[in-house]
N, C-alpha and C positions, 0 to 999 in steps of 0.2 A: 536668833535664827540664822540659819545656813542659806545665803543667796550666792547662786554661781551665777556669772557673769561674763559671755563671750563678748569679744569685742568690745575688752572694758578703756582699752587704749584708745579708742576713738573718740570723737567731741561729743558721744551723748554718752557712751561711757565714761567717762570722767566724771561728767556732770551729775549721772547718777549716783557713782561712789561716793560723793560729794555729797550728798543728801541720804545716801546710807550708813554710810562710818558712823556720822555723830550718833544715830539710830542703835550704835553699839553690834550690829550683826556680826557675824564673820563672812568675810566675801571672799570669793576664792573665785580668782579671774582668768580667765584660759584664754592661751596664745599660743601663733604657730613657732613663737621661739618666746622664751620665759625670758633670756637674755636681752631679746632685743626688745622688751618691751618696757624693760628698764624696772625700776622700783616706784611702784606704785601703793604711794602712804596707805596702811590701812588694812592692805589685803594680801593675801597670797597667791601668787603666782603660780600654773600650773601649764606643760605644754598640751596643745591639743590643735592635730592638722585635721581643718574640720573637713576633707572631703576623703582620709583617709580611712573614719571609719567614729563608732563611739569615742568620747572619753573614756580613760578608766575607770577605771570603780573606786580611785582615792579620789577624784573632784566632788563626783556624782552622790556618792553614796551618805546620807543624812540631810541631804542638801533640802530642803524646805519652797525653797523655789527657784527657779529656772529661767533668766532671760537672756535672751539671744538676740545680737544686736552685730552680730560679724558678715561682712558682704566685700564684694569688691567696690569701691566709688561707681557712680555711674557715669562721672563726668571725668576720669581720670584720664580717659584716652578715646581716643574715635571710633564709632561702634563698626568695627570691620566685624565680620561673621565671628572668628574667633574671638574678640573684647565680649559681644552679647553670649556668648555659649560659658564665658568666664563671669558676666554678670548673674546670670541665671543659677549656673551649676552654685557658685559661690553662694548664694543664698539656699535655693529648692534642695538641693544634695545634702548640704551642711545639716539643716532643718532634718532630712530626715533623718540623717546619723546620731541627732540628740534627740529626738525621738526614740530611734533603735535602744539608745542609753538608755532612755527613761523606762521603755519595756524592761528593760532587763531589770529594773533596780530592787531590791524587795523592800524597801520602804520609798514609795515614791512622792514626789513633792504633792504641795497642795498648789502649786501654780505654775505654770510656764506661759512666758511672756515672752512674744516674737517679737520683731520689729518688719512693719511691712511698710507703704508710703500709698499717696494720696493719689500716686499715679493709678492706682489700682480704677480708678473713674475714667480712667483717657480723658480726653477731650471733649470738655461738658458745657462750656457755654456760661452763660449765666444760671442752668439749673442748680439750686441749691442741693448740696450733695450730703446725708446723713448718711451712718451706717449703714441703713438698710436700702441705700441706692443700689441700683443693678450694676453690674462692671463693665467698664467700657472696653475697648477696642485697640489694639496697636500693642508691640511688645512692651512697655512696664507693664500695661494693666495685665498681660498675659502673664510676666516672672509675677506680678503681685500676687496675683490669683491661683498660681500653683505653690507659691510661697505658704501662702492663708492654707491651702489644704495641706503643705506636708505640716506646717502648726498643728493643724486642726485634729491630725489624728492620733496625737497625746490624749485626747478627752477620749478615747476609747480603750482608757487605763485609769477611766477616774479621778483624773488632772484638770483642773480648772485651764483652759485656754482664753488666755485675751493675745489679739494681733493689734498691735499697733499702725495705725495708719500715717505714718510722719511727714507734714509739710515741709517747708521750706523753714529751717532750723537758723533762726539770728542767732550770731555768737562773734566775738571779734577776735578768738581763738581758732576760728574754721568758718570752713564752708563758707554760702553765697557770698554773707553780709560781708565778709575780711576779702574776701575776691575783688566785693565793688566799691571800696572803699577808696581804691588809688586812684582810678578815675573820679568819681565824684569826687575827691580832693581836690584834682586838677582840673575844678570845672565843665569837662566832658562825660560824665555821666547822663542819661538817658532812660526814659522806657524803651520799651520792649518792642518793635514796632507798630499798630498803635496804642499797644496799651490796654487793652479794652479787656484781655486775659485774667483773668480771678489768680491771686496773690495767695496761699493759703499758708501764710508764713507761722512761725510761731517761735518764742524766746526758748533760748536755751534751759533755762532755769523751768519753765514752764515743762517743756519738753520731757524735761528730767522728772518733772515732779510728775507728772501722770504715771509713767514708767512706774515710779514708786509705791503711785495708790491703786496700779494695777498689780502689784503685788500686796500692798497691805487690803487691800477691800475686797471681800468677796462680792460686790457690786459689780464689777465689771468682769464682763467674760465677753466672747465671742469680737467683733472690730471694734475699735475705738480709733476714732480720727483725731492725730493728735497736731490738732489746727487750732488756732486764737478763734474766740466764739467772733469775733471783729474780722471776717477777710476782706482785704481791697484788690483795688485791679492795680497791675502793673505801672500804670500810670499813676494811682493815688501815693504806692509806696514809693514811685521814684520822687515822688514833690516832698512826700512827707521826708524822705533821706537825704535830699539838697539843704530842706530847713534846717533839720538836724546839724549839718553839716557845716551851714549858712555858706550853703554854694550854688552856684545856677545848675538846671538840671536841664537844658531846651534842647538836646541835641540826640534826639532818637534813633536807635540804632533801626540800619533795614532789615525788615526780617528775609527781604530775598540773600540778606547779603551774609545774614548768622547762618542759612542753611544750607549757602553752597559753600562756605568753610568751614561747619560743624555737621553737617550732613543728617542723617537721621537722629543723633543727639538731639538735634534743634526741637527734638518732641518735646524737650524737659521744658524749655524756655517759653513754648508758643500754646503747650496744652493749656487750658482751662479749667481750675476747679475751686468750685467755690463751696470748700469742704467746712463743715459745721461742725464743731464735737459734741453731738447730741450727748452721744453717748458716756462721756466723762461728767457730763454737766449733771445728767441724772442719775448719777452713780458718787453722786456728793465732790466730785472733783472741782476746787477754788482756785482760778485762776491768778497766781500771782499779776501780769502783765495781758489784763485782754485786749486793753485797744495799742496799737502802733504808735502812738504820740510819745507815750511813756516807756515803751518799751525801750525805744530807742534814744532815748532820752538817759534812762537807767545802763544802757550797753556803750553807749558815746560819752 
């Protein structure tokens, strides 16, 4: 089968090509420069600036399914007016130009697969959060939630839609885990201030593999949270990554002090969600890595 894939240079794109290739597909990967995103074993390279409008009609056309997985970082820079109107647009805008693609196409895929995140809950406490939780409050869960509907209106072209809902992604190729690695090295690693914040982390490997069974299963459509069925609170994961580590962890960071330096960002660090993948779990999804012990165990 024909899987197009934006954002395949990123650490979940990779990881999914990784799990596609041997699968024998043909992938064909769009980027806003074919050049710069180098030679990526396995697949074909096409350019596409996603806020400038569709892909053409050579990416699109036969392609069998659809995942979308390209955004700006959200922690790449500090959310001044302009960084969140670049978070947003990069995601909601892009969404609907592959959308707009998919209208046009005359054989259209049987699936398109977005990528949204867990922020789409805000700040929930210890409520256990499933799919069919309500959305919360503050700008991610806003970009989340207009994210999910320019996804959402592919299925009104009789396209199977699953959103993915993505935690906090372990990998020692990116993101959080390769961030917090130098200090906990150096014995200064910590929670969060106190800690008490739901974790909804999940392995790279794992990450990927849902991505994949939300393309091969027609089981899953509509959110899928793609969380370890196992979430901890900030504090369980900072002990569990000292062990890991076999380093001391005692020394917690203020959260007065992450938010007059990180300023409204500090949503990412301090929200709460203690997000469950109901929805992978009943749609036959097997978690390579569900508890933290092993996970990091197999990543370290």
């Amino acid at each position: 089968m024909k899987v197009v894939v934006s954002g395949a240079t990123g650490l979940i794109g990779r990881a999914l090509l990784e799990q596609l290739i041997p699968d024998g597909d043909r992938i064909v990967a769009l980027s806003r420069s074919a050049q710069r995103a180098g030679r990526l074993e396995g697949a074909e390279v096409l350019e596409w600036n996603p806020m400038a409008g569709p892909p053409g009609d050579e990416a699109l056309e036969g392609a069998n399914a659809i995942v979308h997985l390209a955004g700006e970082p959200i922690v790449a820079h500090r959310w001044t007016e302009a960084q969140k109107k670049l978070i947003r647009d990069s995601r909601v805008v892009s969404t609907r130009n592959l959308v707009n693609g998919i209208s046009r196409m005359q054989s259209r895929p049987d699936v398109f697969v977005c990528g949204s995140a867990v922020g789409y809950y805000g700040d929930r406490g210890d409520e256990t959060l499933e799919e069919t939780a309500a959305p919360g409050t503050g700008f991610l869960s806003e970009v989340c939630q207009e994210w999910e509907n320019a996804a959402g209106a592919a299925s009104e072209f009789g396209v199977r839609v699953v959103q993915v809902r993505t935690g906090v992604v372990l990998s020692t190729k990116g993101g959080a885990l390769q961030k917090m690695l130098t200090p906990f090295k150096l014995g200064v690693g910590g929670s969060l201030g106190d800690g008490k914040q739901w974790f909804p982390w999940i392995h790279i490997k794992d990450i990927a593999g849902i991505f994949r069974h939300a393309i091969r299963s027609g089981a899953l459509r509509g959110p899928v949270n793609g969380a370890s069925p196992e979430p901890v609170t900030n504090a369980e994961f900072t002990r569990e990554l000292a062990r890991a580590l076999r380093r001391p962890a005692f020394l917690p960071v203020p959260e007065f002090a992450l938010r007059a330096l990180m300023g409204e960002m500090a949503e990412v660090l301090f929200s709460s969600q203690r997000a469950v993948p109901a929805a992978a779990l009943a749609g036959g999804y097997e978690f390579y890595y569900p508890g933290l012990t092993k996970a990091l165990e197999e990543l370290l």
